[in-house]
Every structure is written in structure tokens, then in C-alpha cells.
N, C-alpha and C positions, 0 to 999 in steps of 0.2 A: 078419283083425283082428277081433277083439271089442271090443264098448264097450257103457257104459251111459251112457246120460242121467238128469240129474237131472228129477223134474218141475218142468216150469215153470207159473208160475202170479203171474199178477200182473207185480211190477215187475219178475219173475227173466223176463220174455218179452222183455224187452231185450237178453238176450245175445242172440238169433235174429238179431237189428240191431246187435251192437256191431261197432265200428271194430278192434279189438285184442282179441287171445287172446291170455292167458299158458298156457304150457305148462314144464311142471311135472315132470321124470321121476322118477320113486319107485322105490325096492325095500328090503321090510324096514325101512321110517320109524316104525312107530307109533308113538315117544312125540315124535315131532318133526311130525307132516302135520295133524294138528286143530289146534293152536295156529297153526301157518303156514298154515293154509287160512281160519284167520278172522283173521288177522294182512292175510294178502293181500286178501281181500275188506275191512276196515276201511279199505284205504288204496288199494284199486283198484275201488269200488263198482260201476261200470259196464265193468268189463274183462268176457271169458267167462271162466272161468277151466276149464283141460283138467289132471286129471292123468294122466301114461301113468304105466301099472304094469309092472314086470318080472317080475311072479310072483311077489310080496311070498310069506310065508310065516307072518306074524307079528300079522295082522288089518290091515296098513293099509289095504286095500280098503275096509274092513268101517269103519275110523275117516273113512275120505276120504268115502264115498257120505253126501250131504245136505248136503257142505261145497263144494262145485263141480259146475260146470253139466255136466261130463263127466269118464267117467272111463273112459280106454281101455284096453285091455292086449295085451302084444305079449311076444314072448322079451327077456330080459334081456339089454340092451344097449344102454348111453343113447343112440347113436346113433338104434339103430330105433326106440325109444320117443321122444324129441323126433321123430322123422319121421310114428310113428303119430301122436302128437297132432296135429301140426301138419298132416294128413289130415283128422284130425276138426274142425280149426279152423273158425270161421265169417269170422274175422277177416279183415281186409284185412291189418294189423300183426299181426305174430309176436311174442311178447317169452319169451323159455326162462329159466327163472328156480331155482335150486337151492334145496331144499325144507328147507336149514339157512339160510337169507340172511332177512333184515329189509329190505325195500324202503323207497326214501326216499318220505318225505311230499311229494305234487305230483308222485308220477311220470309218471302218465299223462299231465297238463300237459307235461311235461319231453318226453315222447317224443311227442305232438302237435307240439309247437315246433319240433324238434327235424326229422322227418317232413313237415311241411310244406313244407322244400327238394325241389321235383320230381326235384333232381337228387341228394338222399340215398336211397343202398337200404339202410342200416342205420345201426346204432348200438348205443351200449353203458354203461355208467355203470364211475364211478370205485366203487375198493373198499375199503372201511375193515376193518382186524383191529380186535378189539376189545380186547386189553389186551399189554401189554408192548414194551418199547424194540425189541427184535430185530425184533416184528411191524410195529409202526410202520415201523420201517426198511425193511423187507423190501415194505410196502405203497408208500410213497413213491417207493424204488426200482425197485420192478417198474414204477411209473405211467410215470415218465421214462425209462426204459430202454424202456418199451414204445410211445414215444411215438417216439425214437431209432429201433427196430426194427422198428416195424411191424406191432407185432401184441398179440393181445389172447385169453383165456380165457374160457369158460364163468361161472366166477365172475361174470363181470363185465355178466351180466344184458344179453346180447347182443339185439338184435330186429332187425328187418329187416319188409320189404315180402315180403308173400304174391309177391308176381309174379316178386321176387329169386329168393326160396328155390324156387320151382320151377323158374327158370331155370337152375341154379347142379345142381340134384338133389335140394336138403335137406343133410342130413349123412353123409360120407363113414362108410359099413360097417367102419372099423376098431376094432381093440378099443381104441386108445389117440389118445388127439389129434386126438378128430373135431372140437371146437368150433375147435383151429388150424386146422385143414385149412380146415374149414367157413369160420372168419375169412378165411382168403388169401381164398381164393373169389368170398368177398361182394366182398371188398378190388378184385375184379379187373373186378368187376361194377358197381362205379361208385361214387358217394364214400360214404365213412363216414364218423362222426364220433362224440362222446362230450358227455359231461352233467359237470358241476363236483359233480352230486347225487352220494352214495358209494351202494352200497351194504354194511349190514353184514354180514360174513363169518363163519362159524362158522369157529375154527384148527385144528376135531377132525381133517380131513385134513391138516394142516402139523405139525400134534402129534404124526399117527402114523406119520411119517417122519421129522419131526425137524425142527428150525427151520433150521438149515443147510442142510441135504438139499435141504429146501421152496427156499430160495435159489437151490441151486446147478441145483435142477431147472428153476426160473424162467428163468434167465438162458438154458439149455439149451435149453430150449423154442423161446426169441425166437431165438438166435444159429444154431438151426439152422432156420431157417423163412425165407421171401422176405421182404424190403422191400418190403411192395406197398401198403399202406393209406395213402388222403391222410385228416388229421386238418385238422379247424378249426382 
């Protein structure tokens, strides 16, 4: 694993002591990881904040370094990159966060509260699309269907307890449907639970499959996955 740290100096010596790292997986983001790395620091002041890189190609290293207290890099594959970061974490809380999403205001709050049950090892926030009937619908649906089924996405701003995630291995080496996998897991490791906070979704991956597709692959996801996770 390679990494680089950012210098610290001042109030940035506070992540050496923060409670929660967010981890970040990148490839090929630059016109999207500056705005989201001060987006993210505006509304997580005292978080660490890690990004893993997959071999970007395109300057996002070069845009990221000075905007987060780390930045790691690993072969391309969200998996091992949320797993590298979450190596380099200092954190006791984990929180994996997608580098198109807008985080709610009070989240750290939210996942403190949230965390404080000895007997939660994770958790997750609700997800808002940002424009049109289909995506509303499709958000709404997926919440309550996934409330039904037991299970829950990436998207959806997952974190957990350092002591879970090594317990469990971190996230499963597939090429597809490590944050499910990952979710049974957590699910099976002791309770979870979720925030009323959304977070906001970018629809560029529901657009480039198609609003339907995005649906029918939802539903697909949950129905073929375990019943395993107790919600609040």
C-alpha cells in the first residue's frame, strides 16, 4: 500500500485524535473530488478525512492532495480501496462515503447519537435523488422495500465500528456487490440501524443504465440477498 499524508499543523492535528474517518474511494473524479472534499470538510470539520485512489489517470490525486488528511492508493477496486483506506484510518467510526453524494448538515451529530448504542455496530442514512417523479419514486421505494428486505447499498453512506469491520474482514474482494455483502455481514454482527437524515445522490449511475433498469436492479439486489439486518 502507498499513501501520502497531508501536513498537519495546527487545528488539522486533530485528526491524529478524531473519533471517525470518512473514507472516500476515487478513480478518475477530477471535476467532482475538490468541490466534494471542501463540501465534506465544511460539514464534517472534525472528521479525518481518507481518500483511496485506484490509479486515477486524470489529475485527481494531484486535485485531492491539500484537501484531506490522507490519501492512499491501492489497484482499482472499490472494494480494496475502502479496505486500504480504512487501514490507514485513525478512526474508531468508519463512515465510506461516494465522492458524487452531498452529506447532511449534523451528520457527525447524527452518527455520534446514533453510535452511542454499545449494542450498534453500524449504520447508514437515508438517500434522496435529486430531481424527477421516477427518481423520487424509486428513492422512496427502495427505503421501504429495503426496510422489508434487509438490506441496504453503498450509496447510502454506510459506517460502522472499527472493531466490526475487522471482525467481519472489511469488504468482501468481489468485483460487484461488495457494500451488500459487506451489509449482510455487518447485519450478522450485531444490530444496525439508520438516520431519518438523506443523503443527496448524484443519478449519473441510474442515468447510465436507465431509470427502469436502476429499479429493476434494486429490487434484484434486495430479493436476492438474506433478511438479516434488525432496524430501529
Amino acid at each position: 500500500m502507498r499513501s501520502g499524508d497531508r501536513h498537519l499543523t495546527g487545528d488539522s492535528e486533530k485528526n491524529v485524535r478524531t473519533q471517525l474517518s470518512i473514507i472516500v474511494p476515487v478513480f478518475n473524479e477530477a471535476p467532482l473530488i475538490r468541490p466534494f472534499l471542501q463540501h465534506l470538510r465544511d460539514r464534517t470539520p472534525e472528521a479525518e478525512i481518507i481518500v483511496a485512489d485506484g490509479g486515477s489517470s486524470d489529475g485527481t490525486v494531484d486535485l485531492a492532495t491539500g484537501f484531506c488528511d490522507r490519501l492512499v492508493k491501492s489497484d482499482r477496486s472499490r472494494a480494496t480501496q475502502m479496505n486500504t483506506g480504512a487501514s490507514a484510518a485513525r478512526g474508531d467510526i468508519l463512515w465510506f462515503v461516494h465522492v458524487d453524494a452531498e452529506v447532511p448538515l449534523g451528520s457527525l451529530d447524527e452518527i455520534a447519537g446514533i453510535m452511542n448504542d454499545s449494542k450498534v455496530v453500524g449504520g447508514y442514512f437515508r438517500i434522496r435523488l435529486p430531481r424527477g417523479f421516477v427518481y423520487r419514486l424509486t428513492d422512496t421505494f427502495a427505503h421501504y422495500a429495503g426496510i422489508l428486505l434487509r438490506m441496504r447499498c453503498g450509496d447510502h453512506g454506510l459506517f460502522c465500528r472499527r472493531t466490526a469491520f475487522l471482525d467481519i474482514g472489511g469488504f468482501p474482494e468481489v468485483p460487484l456487490m461488495e457494500d451488500v455483502q459487506f451489509f449482510r455481514e455487518l447485519c450478522r454482527s450485531g444490530r444496525v440501524t439508520y438516520s431519518d437524515k438523506r443523503i443527496l445522490v448524484n443519478p449519473r449511475r441510474y442515468e447510465s443504465v436507465g431509470r427502469i433498469s436502476s429499479m429493476l436492479a434494486s429490487i434484484y439486489k434486495r430479493i436476492c440477498c438474506d433478511r438479516c439486518c434488525r432496524h430501529r
